[in-house]
Predicted model as a PDB file, atoms N, CA, C, CB and O in Angstrom, pLDDT in the B-factor column:
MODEL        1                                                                  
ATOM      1  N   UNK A   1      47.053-135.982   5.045  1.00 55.00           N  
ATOM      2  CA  UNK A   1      46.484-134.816   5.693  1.00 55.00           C  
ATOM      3  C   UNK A   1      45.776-133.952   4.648  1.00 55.00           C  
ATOM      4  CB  UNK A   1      47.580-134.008   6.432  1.00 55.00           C  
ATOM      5  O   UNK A   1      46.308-133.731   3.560  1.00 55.00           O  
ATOM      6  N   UNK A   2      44.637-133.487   4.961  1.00 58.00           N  
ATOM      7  CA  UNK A   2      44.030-132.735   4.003  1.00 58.00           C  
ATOM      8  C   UNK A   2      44.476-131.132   4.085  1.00 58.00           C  
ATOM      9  CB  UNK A   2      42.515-132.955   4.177  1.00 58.00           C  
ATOM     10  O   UNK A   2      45.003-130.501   5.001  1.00 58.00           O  
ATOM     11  N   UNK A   3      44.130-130.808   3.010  1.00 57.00           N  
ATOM     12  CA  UNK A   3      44.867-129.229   3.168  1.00 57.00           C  
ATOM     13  C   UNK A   3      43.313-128.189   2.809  1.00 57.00           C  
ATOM     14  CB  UNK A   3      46.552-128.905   1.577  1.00 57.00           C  
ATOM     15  O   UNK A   3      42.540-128.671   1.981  1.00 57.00           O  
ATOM     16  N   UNK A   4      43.068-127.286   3.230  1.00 60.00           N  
ATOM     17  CA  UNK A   4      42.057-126.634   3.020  1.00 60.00           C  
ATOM     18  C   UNK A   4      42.901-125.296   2.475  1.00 60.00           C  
ATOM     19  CB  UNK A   4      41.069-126.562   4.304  1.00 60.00           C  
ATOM     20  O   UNK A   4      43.939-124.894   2.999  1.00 60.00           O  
ATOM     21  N   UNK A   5      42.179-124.625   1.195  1.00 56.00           N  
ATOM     22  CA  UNK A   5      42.732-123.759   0.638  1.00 56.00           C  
ATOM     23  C   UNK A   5      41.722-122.573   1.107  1.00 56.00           C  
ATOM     24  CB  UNK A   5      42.971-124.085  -0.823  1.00 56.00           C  
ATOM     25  O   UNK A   5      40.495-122.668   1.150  1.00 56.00           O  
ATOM     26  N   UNK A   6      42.698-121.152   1.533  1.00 58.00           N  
ATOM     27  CA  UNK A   6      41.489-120.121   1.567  1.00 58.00           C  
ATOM     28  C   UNK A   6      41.419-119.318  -0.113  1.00 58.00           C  
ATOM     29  CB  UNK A   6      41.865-118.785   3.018  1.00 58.00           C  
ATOM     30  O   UNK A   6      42.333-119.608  -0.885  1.00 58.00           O  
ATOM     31  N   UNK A   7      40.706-118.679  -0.427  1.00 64.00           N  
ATOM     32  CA  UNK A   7      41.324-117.855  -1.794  1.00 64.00           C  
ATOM     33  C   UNK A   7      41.685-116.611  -1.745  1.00 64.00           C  
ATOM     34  CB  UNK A   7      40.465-117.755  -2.872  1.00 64.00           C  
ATOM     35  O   UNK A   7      41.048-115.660  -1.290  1.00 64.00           O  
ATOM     36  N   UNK A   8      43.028-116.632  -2.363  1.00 70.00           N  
ATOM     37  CA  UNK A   8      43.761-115.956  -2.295  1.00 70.00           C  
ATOM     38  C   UNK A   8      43.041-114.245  -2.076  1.00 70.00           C  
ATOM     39  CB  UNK A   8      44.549-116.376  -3.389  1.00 70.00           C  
ATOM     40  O   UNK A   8      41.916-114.052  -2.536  1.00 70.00           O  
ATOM     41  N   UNK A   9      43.696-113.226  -1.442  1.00 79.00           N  
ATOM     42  CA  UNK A   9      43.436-111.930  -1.552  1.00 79.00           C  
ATOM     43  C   UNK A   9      44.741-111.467  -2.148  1.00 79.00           C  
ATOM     44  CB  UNK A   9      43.003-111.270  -0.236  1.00 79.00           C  
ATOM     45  O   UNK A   9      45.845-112.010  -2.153  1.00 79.00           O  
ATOM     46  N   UNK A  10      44.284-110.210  -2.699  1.00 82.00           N  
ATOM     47  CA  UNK A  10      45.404-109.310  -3.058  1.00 82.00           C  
ATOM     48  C   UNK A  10      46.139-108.517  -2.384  1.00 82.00           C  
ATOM     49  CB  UNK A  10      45.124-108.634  -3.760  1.00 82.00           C  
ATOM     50  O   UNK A  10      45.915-107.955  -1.312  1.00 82.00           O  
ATOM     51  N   UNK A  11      47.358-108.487  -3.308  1.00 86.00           N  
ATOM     52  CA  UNK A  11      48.083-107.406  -2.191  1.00 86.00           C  
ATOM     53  C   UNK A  11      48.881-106.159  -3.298  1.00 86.00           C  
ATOM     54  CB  UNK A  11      49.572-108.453  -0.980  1.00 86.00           C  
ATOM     55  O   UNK A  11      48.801-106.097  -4.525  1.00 86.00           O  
ATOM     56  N   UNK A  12      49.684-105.202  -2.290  1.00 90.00           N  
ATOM     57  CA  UNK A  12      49.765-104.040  -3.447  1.00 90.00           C  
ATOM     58  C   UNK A  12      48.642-103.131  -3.726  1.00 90.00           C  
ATOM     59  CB  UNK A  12      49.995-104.640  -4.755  1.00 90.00           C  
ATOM     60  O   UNK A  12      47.523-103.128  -3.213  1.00 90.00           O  
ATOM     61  N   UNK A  13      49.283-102.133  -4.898  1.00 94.00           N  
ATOM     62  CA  UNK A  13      48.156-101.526  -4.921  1.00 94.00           C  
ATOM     63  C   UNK A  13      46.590-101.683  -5.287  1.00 94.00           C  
ATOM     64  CB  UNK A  13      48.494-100.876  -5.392  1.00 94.00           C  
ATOM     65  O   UNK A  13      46.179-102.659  -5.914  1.00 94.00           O  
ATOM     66  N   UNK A  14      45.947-100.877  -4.944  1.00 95.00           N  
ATOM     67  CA  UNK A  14      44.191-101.359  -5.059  1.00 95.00           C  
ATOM     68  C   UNK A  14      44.125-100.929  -6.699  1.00 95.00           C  
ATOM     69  CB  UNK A  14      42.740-100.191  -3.778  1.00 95.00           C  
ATOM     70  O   UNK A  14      44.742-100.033  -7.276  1.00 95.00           O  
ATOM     71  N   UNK A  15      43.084-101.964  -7.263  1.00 96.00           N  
ATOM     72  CA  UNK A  15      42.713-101.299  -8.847  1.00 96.00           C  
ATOM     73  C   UNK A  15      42.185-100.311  -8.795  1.00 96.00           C  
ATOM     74  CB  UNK A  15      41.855-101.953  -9.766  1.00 96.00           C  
ATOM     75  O   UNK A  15      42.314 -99.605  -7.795  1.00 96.00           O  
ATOM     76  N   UNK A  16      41.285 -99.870 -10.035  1.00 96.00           N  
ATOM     77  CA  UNK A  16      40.330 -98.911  -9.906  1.00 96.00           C  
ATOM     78  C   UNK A  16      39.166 -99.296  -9.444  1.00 96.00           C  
ATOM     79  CB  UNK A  16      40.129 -98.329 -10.947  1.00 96.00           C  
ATOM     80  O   UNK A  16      38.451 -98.659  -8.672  1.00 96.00           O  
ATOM     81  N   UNK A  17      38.893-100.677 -10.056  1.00 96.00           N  
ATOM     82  CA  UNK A  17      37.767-101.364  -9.806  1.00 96.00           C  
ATOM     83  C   UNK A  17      37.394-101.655  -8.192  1.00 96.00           C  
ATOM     84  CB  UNK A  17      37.933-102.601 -10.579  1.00 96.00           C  
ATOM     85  O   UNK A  17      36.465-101.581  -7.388  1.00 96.00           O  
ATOM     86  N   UNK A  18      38.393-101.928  -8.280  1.00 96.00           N  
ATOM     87  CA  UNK A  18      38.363-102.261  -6.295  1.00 96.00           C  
ATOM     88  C   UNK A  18      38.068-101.024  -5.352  1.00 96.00           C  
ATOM     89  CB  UNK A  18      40.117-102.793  -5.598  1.00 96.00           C  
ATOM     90  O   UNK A  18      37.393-101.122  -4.327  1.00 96.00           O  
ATOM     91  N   UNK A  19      38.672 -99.796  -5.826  1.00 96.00           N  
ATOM     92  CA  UNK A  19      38.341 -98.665  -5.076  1.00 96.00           C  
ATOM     93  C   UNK A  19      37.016 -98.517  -5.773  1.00 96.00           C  
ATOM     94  CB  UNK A  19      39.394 -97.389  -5.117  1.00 96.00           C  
ATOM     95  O   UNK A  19      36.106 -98.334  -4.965  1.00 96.00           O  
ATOM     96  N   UNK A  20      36.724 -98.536  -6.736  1.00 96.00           N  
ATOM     97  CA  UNK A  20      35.349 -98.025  -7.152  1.00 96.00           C  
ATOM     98  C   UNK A  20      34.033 -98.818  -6.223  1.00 96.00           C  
ATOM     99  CB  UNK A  20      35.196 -98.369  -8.918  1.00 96.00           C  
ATOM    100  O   UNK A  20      32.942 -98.350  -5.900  1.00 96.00           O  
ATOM    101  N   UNK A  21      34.586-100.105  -5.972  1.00 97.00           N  
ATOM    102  CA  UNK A  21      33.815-100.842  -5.221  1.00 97.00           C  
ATOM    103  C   UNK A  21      33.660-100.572  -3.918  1.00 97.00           C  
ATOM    104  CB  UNK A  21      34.140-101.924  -5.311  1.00 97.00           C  
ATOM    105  O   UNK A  21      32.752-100.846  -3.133  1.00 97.00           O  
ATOM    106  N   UNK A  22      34.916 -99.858  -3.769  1.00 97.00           N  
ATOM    107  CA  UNK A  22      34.715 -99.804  -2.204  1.00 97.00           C  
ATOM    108  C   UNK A  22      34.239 -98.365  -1.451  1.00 97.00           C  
ATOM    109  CB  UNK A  22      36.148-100.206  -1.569  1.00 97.00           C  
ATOM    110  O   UNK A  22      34.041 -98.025  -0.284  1.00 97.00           O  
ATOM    111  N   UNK A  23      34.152 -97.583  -3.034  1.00 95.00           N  
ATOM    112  CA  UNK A  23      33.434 -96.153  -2.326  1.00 95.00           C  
ATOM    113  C   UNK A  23      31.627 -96.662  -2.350  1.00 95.00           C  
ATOM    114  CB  UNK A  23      33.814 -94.310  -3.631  1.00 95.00           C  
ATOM    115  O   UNK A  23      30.904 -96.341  -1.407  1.00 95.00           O  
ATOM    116  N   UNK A  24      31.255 -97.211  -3.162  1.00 96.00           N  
ATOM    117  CA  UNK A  24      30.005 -98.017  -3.795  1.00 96.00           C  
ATOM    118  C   UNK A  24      29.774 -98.221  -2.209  1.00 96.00           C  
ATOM    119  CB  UNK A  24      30.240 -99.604  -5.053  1.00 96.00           C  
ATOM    120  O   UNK A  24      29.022 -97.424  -1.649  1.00 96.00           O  
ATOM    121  N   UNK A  25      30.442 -99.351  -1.384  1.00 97.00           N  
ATOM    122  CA  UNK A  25      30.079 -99.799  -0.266  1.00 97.00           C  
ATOM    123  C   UNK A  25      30.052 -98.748   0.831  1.00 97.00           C  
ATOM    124  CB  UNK A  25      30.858-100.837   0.005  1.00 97.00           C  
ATOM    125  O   UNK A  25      29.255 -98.657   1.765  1.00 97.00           O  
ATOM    126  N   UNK A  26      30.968 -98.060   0.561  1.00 94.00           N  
ATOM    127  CA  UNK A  26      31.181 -96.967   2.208  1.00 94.00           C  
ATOM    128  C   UNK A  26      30.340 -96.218   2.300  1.00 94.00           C  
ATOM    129  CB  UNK A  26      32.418 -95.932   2.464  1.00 94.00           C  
ATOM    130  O   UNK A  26      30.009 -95.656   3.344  1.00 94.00           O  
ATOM    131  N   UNK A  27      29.619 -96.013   0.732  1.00 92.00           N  
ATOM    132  CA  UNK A  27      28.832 -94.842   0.666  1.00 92.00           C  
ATOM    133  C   UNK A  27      27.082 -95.443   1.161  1.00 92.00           C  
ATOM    134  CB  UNK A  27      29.016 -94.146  -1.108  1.00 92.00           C  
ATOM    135  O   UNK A  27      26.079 -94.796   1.465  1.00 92.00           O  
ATOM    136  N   UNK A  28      27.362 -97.153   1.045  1.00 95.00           N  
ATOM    137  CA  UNK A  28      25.985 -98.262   1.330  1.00 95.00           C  
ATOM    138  C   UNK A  28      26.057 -98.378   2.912  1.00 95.00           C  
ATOM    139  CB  UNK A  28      26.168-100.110   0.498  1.00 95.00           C  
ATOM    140  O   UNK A  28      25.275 -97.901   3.734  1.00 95.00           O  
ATOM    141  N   UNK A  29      27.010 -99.010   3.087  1.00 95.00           N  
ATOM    142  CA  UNK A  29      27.471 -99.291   4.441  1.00 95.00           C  
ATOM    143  C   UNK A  29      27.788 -98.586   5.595  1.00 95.00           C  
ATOM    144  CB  UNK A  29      28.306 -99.771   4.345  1.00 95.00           C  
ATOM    145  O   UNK A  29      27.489 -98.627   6.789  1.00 95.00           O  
ATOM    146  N   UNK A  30      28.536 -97.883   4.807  1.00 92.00           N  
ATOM    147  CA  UNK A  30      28.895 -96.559   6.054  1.00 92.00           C  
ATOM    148  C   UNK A  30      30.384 -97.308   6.830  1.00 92.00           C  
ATOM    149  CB  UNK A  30      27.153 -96.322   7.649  1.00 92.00           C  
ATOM    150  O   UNK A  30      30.844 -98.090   5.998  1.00 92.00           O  
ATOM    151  N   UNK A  31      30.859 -97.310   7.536  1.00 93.00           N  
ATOM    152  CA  UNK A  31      32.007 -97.920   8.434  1.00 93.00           C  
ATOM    153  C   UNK A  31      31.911 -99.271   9.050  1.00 93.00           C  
ATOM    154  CB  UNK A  31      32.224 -97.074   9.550  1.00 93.00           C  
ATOM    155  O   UNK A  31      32.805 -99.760   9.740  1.00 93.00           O  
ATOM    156  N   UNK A  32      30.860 -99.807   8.786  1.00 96.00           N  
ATOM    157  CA  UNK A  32      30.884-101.509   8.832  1.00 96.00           C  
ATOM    158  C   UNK A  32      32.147-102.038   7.838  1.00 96.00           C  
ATOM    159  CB  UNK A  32      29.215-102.237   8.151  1.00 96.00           C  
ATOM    160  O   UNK A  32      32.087-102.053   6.609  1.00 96.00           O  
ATOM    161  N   UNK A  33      33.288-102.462   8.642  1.00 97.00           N  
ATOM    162  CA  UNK A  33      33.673-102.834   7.518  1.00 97.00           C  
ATOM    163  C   UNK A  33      33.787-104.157   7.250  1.00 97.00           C  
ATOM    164  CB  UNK A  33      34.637-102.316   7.295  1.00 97.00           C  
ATOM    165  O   UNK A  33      34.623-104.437   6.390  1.00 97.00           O  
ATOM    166  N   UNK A  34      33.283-104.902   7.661  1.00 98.00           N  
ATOM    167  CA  UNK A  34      32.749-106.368   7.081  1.00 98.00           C  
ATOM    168  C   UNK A  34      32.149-106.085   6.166  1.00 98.00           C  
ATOM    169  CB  UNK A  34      31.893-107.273   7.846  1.00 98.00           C  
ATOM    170  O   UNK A  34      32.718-106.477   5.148  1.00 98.00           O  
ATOM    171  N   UNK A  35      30.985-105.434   5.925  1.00 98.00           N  
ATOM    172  CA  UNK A  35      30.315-105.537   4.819  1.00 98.00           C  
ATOM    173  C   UNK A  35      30.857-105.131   3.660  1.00 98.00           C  
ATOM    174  CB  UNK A  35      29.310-105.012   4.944  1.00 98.00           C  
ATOM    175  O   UNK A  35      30.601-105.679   2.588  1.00 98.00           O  
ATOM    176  N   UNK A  36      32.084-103.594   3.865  1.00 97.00           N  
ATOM    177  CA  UNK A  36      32.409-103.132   2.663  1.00 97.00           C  
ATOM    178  C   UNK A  36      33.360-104.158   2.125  1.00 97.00           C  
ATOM    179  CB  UNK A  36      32.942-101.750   2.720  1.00 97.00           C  
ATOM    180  O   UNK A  36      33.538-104.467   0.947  1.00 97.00           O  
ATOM    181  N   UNK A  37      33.881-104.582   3.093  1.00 97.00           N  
ATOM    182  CA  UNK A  37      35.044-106.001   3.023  1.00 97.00           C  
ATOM    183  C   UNK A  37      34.214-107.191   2.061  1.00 97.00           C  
ATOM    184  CB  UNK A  37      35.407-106.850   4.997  1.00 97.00           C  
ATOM    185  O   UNK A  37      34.872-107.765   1.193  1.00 97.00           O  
ATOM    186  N   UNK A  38      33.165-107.440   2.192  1.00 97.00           N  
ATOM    187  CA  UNK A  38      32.328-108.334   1.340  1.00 97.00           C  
ATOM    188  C   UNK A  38      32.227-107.566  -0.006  1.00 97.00           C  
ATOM    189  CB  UNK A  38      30.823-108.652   2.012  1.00 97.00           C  
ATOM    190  O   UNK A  38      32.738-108.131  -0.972  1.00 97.00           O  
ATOM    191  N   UNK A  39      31.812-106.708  -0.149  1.00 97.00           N  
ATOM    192  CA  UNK A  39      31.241-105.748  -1.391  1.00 97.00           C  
ATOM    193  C   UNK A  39      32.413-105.765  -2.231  1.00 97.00           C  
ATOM    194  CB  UNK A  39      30.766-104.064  -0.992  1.00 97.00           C  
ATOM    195  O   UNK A  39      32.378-105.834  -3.460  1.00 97.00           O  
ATOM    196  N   UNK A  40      33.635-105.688  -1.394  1.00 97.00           N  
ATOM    197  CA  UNK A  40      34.899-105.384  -2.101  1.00 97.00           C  
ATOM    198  C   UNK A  40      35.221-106.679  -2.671  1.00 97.00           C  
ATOM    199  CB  UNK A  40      36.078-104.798  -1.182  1.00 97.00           C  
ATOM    200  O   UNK A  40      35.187-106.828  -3.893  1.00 97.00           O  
ATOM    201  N   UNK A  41      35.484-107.490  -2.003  1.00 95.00           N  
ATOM    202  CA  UNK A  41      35.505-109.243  -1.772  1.00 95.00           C  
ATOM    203  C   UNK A  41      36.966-109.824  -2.425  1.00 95.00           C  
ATOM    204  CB  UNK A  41      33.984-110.128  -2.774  1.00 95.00           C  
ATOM    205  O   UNK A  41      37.341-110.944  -2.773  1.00 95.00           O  
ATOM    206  N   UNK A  42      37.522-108.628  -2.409  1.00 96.00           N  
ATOM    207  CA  UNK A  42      39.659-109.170  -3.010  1.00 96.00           C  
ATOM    208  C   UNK A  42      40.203-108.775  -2.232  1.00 96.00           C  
ATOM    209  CB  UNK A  42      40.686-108.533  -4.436  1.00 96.00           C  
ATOM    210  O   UNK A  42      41.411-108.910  -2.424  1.00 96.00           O  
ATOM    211  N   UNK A  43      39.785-107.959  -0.705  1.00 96.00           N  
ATOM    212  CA  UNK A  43      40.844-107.386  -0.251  1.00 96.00           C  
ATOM    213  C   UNK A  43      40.100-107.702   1.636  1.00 96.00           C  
ATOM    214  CB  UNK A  43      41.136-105.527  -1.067  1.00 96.00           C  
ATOM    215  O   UNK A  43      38.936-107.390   1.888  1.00 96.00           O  
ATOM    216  N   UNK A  44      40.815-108.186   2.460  1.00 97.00           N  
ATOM    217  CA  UNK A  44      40.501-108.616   3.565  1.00 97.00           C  
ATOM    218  C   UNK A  44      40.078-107.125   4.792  1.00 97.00           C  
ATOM    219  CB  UNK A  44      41.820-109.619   3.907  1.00 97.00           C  
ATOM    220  O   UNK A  44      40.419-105.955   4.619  1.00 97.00           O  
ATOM    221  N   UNK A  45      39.413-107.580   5.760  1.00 97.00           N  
ATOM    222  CA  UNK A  45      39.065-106.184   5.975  1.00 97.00           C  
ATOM    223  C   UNK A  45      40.248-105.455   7.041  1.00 97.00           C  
ATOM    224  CB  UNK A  45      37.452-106.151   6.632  1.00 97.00           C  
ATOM    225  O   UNK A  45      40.021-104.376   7.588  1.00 97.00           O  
ATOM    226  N   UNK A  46      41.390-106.137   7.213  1.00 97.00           N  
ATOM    227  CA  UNK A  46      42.493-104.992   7.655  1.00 97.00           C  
ATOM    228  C   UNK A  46      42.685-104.560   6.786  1.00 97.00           C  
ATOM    229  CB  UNK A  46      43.707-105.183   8.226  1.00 97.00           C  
ATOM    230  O   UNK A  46      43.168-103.441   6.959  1.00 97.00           O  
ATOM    231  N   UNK A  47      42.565-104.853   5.678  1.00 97.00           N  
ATOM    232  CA  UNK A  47      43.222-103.769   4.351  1.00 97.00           C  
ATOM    233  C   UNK A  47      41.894-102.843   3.817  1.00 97.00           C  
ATOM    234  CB  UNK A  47      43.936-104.884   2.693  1.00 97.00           C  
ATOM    235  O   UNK A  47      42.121-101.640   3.693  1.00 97.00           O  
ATOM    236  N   UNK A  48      40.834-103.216   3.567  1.00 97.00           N  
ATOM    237  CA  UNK A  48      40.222-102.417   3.925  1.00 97.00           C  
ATOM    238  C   UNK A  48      39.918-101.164   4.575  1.00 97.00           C  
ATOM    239  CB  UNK A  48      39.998-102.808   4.082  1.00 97.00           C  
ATOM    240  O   UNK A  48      39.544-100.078   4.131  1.00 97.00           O  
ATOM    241  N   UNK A  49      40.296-101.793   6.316  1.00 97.00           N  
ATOM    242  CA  UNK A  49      40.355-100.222   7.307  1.00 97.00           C  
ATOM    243  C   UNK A  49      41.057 -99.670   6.814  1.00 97.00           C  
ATOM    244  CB  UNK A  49      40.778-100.049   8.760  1.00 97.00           C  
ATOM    245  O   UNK A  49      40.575 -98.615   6.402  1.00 97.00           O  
ATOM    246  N   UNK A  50      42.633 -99.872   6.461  1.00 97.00           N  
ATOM    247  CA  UNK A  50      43.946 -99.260   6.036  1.00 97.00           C  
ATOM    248  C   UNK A  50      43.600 -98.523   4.933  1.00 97.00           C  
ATOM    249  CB  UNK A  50      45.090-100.242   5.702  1.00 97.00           C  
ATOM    250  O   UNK A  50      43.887 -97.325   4.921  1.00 97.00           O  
ATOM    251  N   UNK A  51      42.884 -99.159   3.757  1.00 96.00           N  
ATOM    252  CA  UNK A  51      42.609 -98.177   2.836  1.00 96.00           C  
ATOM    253  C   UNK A  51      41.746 -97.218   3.578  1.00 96.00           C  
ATOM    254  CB  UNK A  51      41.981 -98.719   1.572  1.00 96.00           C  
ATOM    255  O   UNK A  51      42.163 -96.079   3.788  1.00 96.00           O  
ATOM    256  N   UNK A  52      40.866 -97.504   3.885  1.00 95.00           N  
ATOM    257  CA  UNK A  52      39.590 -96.281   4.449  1.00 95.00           C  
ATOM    258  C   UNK A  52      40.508 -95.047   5.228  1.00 95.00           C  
ATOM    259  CB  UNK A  52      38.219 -97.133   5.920  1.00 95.00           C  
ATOM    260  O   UNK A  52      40.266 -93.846   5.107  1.00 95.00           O  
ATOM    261  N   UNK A  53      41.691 -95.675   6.109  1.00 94.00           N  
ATOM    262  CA  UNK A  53      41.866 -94.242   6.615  1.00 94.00           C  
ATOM    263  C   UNK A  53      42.808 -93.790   5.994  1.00 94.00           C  
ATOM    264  CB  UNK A  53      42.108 -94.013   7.979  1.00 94.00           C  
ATOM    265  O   UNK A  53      43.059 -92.626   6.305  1.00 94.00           O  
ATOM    266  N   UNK A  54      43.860 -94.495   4.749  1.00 92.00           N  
ATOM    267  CA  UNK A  54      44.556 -93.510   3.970  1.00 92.00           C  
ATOM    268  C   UNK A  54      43.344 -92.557   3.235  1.00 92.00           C  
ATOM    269  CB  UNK A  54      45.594 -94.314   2.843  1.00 92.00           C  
ATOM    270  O   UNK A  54      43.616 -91.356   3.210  1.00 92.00           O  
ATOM    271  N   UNK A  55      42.286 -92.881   2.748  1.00 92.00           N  
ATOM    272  CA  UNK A  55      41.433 -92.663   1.793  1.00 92.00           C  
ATOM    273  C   UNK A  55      40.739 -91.164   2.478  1.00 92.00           C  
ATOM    274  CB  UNK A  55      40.402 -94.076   1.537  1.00 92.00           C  
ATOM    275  O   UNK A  55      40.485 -90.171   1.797  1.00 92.00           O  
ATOM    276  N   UNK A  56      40.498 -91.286   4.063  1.00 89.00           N  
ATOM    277  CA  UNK A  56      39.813 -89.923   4.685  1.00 89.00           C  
ATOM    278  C   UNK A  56      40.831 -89.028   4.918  1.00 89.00           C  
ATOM    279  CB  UNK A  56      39.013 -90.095   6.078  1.00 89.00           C  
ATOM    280  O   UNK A  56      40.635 -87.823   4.766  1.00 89.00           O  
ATOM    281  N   UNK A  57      42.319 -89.643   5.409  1.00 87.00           N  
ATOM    282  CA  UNK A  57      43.355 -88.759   5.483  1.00 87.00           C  
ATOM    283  C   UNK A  57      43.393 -87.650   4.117  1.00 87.00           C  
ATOM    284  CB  UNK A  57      44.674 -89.683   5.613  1.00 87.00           C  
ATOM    285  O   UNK A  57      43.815 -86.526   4.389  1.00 87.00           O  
ATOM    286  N   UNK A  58      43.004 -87.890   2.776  1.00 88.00           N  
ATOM    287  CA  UNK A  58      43.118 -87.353   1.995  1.00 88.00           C  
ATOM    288  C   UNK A  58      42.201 -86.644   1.494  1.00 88.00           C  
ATOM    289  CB  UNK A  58      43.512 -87.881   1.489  1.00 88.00           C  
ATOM    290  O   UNK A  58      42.337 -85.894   0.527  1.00 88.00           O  
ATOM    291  N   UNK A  59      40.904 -86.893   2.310  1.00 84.00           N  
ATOM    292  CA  UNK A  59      40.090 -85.918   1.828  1.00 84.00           C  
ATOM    293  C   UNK A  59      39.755 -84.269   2.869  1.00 84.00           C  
ATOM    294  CB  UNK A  59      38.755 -86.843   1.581  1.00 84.00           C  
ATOM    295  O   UNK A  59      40.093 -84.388   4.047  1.00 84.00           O  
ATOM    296  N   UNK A  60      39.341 -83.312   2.602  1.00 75.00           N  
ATOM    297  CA  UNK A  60      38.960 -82.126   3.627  1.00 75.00           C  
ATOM    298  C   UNK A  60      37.798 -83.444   3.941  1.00 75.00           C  
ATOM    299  CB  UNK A  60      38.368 -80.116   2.943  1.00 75.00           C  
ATOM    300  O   UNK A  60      37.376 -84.520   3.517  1.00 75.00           O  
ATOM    301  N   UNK A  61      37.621 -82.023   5.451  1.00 70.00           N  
ATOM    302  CA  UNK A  61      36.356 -82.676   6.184  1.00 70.00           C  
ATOM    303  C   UNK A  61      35.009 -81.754   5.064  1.00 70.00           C  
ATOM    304  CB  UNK A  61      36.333 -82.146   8.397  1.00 70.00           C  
ATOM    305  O   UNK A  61      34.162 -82.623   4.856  1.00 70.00           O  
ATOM    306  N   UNK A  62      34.788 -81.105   4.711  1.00 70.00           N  
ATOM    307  CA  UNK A  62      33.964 -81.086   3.772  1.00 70.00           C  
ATOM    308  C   UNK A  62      33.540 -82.223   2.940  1.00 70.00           C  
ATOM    309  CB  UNK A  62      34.357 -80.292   3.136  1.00 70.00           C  
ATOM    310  O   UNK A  62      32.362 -82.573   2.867  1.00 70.00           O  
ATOM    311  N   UNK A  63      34.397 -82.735   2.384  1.00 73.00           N  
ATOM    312  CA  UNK A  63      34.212 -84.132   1.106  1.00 73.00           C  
ATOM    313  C   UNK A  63      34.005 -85.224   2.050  1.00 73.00           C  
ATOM    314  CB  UNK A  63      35.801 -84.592  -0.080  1.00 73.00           C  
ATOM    315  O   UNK A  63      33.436 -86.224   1.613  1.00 73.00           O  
ATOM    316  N   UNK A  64      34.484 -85.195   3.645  1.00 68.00           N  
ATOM    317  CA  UNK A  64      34.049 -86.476   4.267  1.00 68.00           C  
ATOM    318  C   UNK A  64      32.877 -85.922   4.832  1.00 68.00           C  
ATOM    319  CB  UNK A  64      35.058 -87.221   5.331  1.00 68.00           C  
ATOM    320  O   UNK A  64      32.158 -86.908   4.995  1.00 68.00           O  
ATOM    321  N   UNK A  65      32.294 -84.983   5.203  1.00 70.00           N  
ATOM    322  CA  UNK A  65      30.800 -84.631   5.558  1.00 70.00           C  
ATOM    323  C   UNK A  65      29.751 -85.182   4.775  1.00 70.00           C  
ATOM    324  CB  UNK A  65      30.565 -83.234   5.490  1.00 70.00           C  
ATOM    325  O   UNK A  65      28.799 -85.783   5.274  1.00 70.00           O  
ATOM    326  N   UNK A  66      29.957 -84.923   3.142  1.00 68.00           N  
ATOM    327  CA  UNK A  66      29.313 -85.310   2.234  1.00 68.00           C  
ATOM    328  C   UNK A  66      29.449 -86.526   2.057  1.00 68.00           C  
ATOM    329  CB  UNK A  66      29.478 -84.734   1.327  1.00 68.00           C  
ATOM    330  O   UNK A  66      28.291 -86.944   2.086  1.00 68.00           O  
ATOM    331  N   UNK A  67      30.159 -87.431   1.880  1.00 67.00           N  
ATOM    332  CA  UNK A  67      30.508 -88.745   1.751  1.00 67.00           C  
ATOM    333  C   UNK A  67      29.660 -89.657   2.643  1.00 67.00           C  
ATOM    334  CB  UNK A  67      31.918 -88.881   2.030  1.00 67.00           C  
ATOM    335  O   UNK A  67      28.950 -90.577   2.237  1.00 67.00           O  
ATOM    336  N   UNK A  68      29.888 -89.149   4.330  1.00 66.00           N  
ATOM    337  CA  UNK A  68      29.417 -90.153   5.083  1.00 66.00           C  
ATOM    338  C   UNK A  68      28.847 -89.056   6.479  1.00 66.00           C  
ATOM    339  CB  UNK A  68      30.757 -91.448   5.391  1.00 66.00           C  
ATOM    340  O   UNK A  68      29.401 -89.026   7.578  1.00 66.00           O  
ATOM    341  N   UNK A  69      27.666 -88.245   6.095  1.00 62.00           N  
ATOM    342  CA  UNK A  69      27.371 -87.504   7.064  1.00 62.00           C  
ATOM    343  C   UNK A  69      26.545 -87.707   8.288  1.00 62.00           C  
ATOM    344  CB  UNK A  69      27.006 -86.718   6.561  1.00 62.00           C  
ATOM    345  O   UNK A  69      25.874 -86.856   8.872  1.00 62.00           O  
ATOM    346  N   UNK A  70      26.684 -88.852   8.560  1.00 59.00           N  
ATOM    347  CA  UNK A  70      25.975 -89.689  10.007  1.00 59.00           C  
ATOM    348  C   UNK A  70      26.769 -90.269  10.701  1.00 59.00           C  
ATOM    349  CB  UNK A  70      24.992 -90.807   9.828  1.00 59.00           C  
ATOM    350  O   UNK A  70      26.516 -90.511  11.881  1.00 59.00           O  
ATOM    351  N   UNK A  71      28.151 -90.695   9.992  1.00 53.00           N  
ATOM    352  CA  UNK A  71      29.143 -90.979  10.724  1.00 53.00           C  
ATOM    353  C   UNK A  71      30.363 -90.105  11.149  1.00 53.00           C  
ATOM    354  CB  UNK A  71      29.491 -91.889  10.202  1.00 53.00           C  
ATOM    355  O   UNK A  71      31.387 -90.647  11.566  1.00 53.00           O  
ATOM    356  N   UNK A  72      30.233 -88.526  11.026  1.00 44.00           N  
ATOM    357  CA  UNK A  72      31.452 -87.720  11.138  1.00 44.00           C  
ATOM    358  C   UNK A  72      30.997 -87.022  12.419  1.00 44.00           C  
ATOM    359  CB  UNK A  72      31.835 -86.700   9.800  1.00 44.00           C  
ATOM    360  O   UNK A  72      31.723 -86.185  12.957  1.00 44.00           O  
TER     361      UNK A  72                                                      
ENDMDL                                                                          
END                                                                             
């Protein structure tokens, strides 16, 4: 039987690199998150969303106005 491997994603906490990547995308993309999910490309896009809404939970709506002001 053949076995098909997917490659691996990470789990735990996000690097820096990975968040750095993934403001890079949100700020390209906007709330597609396939795409930021690609941009990011270690972390699958439920973890993704999950980061995104710990990530707005923590900001005022000021810093998310500025961040992503077509989508608020």
């Amino acid at each position: 039987m053949e076995r098909k491997y997917r490659k691996k994603k990470e789990v735990g906490r996000w690097t820096r690199e990975e968040h750095a990547r993934f403001i890079e995308a949100l700020i390209k993309y906007g709330k597609n998150w396939k795409e930021v999910q690609e941009a990011v490309h270690t972390r699958t896009t439920a973890q993704v969303r999950s980061h995104a809404q710990k990530f707005f939970n923590r900001l005022t709506k000021d810093q998310r106005s500025i961040l992503l002001p077509d989508e608020i």
